[in-house]
Structure formats: structure tokens, C-alpha cells
C-alpha positions, 0 to 999 in steps of 0.5 A, a space after each residue: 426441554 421440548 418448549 426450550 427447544 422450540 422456542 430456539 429453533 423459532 428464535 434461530 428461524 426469525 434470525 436466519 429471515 431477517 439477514 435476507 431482503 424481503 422482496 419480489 424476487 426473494 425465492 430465486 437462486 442468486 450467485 454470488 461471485 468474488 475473486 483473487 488477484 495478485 501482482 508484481 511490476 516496478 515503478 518510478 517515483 518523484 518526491 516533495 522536497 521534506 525538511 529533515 530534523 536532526 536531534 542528536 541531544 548528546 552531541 548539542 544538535 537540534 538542526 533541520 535540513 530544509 527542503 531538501 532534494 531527492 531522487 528515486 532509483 529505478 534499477 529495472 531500466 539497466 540490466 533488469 534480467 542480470 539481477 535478482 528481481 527484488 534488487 530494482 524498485 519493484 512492487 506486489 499486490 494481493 487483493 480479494 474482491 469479496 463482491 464482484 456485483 458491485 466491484 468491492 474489495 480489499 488488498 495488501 499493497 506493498 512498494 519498494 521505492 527509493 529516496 536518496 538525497 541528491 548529491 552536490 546540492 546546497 541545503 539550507 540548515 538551521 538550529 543549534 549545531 555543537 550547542 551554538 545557533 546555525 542558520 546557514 547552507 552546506 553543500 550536501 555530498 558524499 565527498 563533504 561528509 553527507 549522504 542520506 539514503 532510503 536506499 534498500 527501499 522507503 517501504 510502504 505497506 498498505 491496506 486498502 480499500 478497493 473499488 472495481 469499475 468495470 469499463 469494457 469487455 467481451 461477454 465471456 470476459 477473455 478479454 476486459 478492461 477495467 479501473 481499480 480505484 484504491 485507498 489505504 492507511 498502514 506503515 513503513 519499514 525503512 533501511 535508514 544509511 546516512 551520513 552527517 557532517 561526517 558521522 555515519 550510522 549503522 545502516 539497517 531497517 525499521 519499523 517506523 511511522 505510518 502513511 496513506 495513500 490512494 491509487 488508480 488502476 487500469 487493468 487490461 485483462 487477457 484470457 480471462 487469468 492474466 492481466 497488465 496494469 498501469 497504475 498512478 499513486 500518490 502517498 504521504 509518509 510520516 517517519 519518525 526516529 529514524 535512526 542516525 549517529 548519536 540520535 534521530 531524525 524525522 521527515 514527512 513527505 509525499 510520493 508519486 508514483 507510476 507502476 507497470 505490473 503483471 498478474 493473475 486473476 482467479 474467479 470464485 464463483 459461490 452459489 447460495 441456496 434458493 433464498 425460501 429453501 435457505 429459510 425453510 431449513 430452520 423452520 420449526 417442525 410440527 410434532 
């Protein structure tokens, strides 16, 4: 059991020197620091102008609304202290920067925008309606039968990369400005309410389809713990089966956003061991 037991304790020592750089200044302590940051604000958006397919096989519908016209609601811009705080378009952020040195991280990313249909437009609709071709406009309007609504949020989840880029700063850092970079993939859980040539659905949410989406940051730190930010988005959203009466529709669309958020910042500073003395503790001992 001896020889085996050494020959671990060798096996486990060169394992242990080759996850460390061999170079100059290979025996000096070194720090390594990250950080946790979490935030809330609202936004605004504006929309590209989607097509929105209709398929309702029992009723001999496959029609499609082109290019049709959207609009937000902000909700933050009347009465915002009055309201419960996840009534307007609102947004949060939690994110870990795991090496500060060089300004990597991760976050979950997560927005509460709005996507309404705007009212009393004219929509070009083409396909098969009732069974027979159609290729013709309607007046898009609650008052005729049609309304279309993301309204209790188009929701989008992200998971991101994060890229820290720091810009100016005091040397005690009490007060910075930096610029976040971002860039994630995830998913939607929309609140689908619509109604067409005046059937309406059952409103309700879903899990549905995936988007991405990047975003710059600038963020002006203050007494080293809380920070405002200003942040500019864009994303692309796929949705898919989105619940209608007698069956689904699908739309893709882009999104640009801007956000003003509040947070907090939290400092987590990890010491190593000197890099020879991390070494030195799985070096065989002599017997």
C-alpha cells in the first residue's frame, strides 16, 4: 500500500503544479477578486413591424397579418408610486463577475415589455380564411373584433455573457464609471390575450420559444455599494404556438430597448496562497 500511496501523492502534486503558470513571479501571493451586482429599473421599447401567422386548422384558417404595427406600455410614466412596482414595464438583473482583473462574468437578465397591437391600423391579410383565398386589408380595432396583446409582459429571460470595461474612477473606487458589455441566448414566457375577427382566447402565460439578445451598459457607481445605470438593448424573439381560439399563431420580432436601473454591488475579495506554498502541500514527503 506504501509504493501506491506514493505514487498518488506524486500523480496528485504534478496535477496540482501544472494548473499554475510556471513563471517569474510564480512564488508571489496574488489576489484574486469578484464580485455580485443585482438590479431593478424600467424601460421603454419600439418594435419591428412582424408578420403574425394565424393557423386555426378546424375553422379553415391559415391567414397572415403582415407587417403589422406595435406599441409598448410604459406604465412607470403615470402614477409610478400609486402602483404595485411589477405593474409598469419593469426589468432585474443578477449577475457574478467571477474575475474582476479582466472584467468577465455572467447574469441572468430578465425584462417585463409590452407588445400591443396598435388599434384602428389597417393590416394587410393574406391566405385562406373559411376555407377560401383571402388577400385583402382590415381595420385592425378593438370596436371590429381585433385586438392582439403581450400585455402582462412578452417576457424575456436571458443568460448572458458579461464584459466589464473599466472607464474612470477615484482610487478607492467610492465613485467609478464603468461600461457593461452583454450578450445571451434564452427564453420567453409570454401572457398571450387577443382576439381575431372576434373570437377571443383564453388569456394566460406560456412558456414559449427563444430569443437573444446583446446590451451596453454604463454604469456610475456611488460610494462604492449602489450604482445607477443606463442601458441600451436590442433583441430578437422567435414565438411559437402562441395560443389563439381554435389554434396558434407565430411571429418573430426584434426589440430596442432603453433602461434606467438602480442596484447594488457587493465586493468579494479571495486571497490564494503563495503559488510555491499551494505546491509545497502535496509534495511527497520523505520517510
Amino acid at each position: 500500500m506504501r509504493p501506491l500511496k506514493k505514487l498518488f501523492s506524486y500523480i496528485l502534486f504534478f496535477i496540482c503544479a501544472s494548473w499554475l503558470p510556471f513563471h517569474a513571479h510564480a512564488r508571489k501571493n496574488h489576489k484574486r477578486n469578484t464580485s455580485f451586482y443585482g438590479s431593478w429599473g424600467y424601460n421603454t421599447e419600439w418594435y419591428t413591424h412582424p408578420n403574425i401567422r394565424i393557423s386555426q386548422p378546424a375553422l379553415g384558417n391559415e391567414y397572415t397579418l403582415n407587417h403589422v404595427t406595435a406599441h409598448d406600455h410604459r406604465g412607470w410614466d403615470h402614477h409610478l408610486l400609486s402602483q404595485p412596482i411589477t405593474i409598469p414595464q419593469f426589468n432585474c438583473r443578477l449577475g457574478y463577475i467571477f474575475n474582476e482583473e479582466k472584467g468577465w462574468g455572467v447574469e441572468l437578465n430578465y425584462d417585463h415589455p409590452k407588445f400591443i397591437v396598435t388599434d384602428g391600423q389597417r393590416v394587410h391579410i393574406t391566405g385562406k380564411k373559411d376555407g377560401k383565398p383571402i388577400d385583402g386589408y382590415i381595420t385592425f380595432s378593438e370596436a371590429n373584433g381585433f385586438y392582439y396583446y403581450l400585455n402582462n409582459g412578452a417576457n424575456f429571460f436571458l443568460f448572458n455573457m458579461v464584459k466589464k470595461w473599466k472607464l474612470i474612477g477615484d482610487k478607492h473606487n467610492w465613485i467609478k464609471l464603468d461600461l457593461y458589455t452583454k450578450l445571451g441566448t434564452g427564453f420567453m414566457t409570454p401572457h398571450v390575450q387577443n382576439s381575431l375577427f372576434g373570437k377571443a382566447n383564453n388569456p394566460h402565460f406560456e412558456i414559449n420559444g427563444w430569443n437573444t439578445g446583446g446590451e451596453a451598459t454604463l454604469r456610475l457607481t456611488l460610494l462604492k455599494y449602489g450604482y445607477i445605470e443606463y442601458c441600451n438593448k436590442l433583441d430578437y424573439a422567435r414565438y411559437r404556438g402562441l395560443k389563439i381560439y381554435e389554434g396558434t399563431a407565430k411571429q418573430n420580432m426584434g426589440t430596442y430597448e432603453m433602461i434606467m436601473n438602480v442596484g447594488f454591488y457587493i465586493p468579494v475579495h479571495k486571497k490564494s496562497l503563495p503559488d510555491q506554498q499551494f505546491i509545497d502541500q502535496f509534495r511527497p514527503q520523505a520517510h
